[in-house]
N, C-alpha and C positions, 0 to 999 in steps of 0.2 A: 185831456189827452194831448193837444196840441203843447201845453207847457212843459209839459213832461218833455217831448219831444227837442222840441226849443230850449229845454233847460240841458240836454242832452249833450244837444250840436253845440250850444256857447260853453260848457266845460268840454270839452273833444278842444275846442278853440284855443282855448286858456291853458291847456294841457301842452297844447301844441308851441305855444308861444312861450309859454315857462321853458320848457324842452331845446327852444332856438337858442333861448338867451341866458341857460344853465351850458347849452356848449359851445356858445360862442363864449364864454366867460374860462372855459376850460381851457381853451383854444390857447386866446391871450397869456394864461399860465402858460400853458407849454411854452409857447414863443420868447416869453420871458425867462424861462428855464424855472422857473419855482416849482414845476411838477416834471419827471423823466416823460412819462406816456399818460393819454388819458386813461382813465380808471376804467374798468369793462363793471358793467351791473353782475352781481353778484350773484351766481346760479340755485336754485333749489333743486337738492339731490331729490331724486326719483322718488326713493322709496317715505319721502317726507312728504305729508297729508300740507304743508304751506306752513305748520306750527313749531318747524324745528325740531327743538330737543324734545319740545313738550308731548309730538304727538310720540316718537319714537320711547322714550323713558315710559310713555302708560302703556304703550299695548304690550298685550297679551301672547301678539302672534312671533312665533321666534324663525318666523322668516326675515322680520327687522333684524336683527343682528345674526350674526354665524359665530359670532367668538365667546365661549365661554365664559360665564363671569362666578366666581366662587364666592360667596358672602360668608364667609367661615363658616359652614359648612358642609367640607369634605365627605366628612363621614357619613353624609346621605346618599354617597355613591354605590355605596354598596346594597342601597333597594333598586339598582337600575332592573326594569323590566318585571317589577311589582306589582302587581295589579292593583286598582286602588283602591278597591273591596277590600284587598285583603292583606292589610297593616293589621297588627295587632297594638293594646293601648301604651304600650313601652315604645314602639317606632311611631305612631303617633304625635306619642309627646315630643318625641323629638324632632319632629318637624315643627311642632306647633311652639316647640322653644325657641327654634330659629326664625320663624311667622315674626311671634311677640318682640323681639329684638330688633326688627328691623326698623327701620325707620320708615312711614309710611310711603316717597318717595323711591325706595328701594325695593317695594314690595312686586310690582309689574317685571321688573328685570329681575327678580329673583324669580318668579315663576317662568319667564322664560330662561333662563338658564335651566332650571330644572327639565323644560321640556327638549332643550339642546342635548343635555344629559341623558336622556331616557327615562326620567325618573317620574313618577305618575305623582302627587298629590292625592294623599288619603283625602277620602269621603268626607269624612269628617270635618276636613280644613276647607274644601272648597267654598261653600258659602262664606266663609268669615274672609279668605282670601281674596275672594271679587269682589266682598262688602267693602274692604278696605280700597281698592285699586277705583272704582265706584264712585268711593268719595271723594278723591284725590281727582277724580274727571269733572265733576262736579264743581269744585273747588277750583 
């Protein structure tokens, strides 16, 4: 327990003395003129989980973005407010045309887009839907 402890306090130490002599090194740039101002550390936006793009691009929830994103498919606008019981096997296909085409990366921002839309994903596609997004977490 104690080394844990001890291994703790000497990196906090080493952390600290890295941190003197990374801005006393900045310092000397400035004064030299080789840098305008020192650099400020680079902030993590709110709604980002610490993983960047990565966590934003997979989720699901379309409170991550507000701005619509179209994947050439328009013409699934016109099921806004569909319930997803009830596609029949022609509007189906047609979403499941646009599923298959995307590219597995684009699948989590196409379902939210679809929910910024109003538009519900038939029954039928959600399993294969989250199967995909799933793997891409995984991966």
């Amino acid at each position: 327990m104690w080394y844990i402890i001890l291994s703790l306090v000497v990196l906090g130490i080493v952390a600290a003395i890295l941190g003197y002599f990374r801005n006393r090194k900045l310092q000397k740039m400035l004064e030299r003129g080789e840098i305008t101002e020192i650099p400020e550390p680079k902030e993590i936006p709110e709604e980002c989980c610490g993983q960047h793009e990565v966590c934003e691009r997979d989720s699901l929830l379309a409170a991550v973005s507000k701005s619509i994103e179209y994947y050439n498919d328009e013409e699934l606008d016109r099921f806004k407010g569909v319930e997803a019981d009830a596609y029949d096997e022609a509007a189906v296909d047609e979403f499941r045309d646009v599923l298959f085409t995307l590219q597995e990366v684009e699948v989590a921002g196409w379902l939210r887009s679809l929910q910024l839309r109003g538009i519900n994903l038939p029954d039928e596609l959600k399993d294969e839907a989250f199967l995909i997004v799933g793997e891409r977490r995984i991966h």
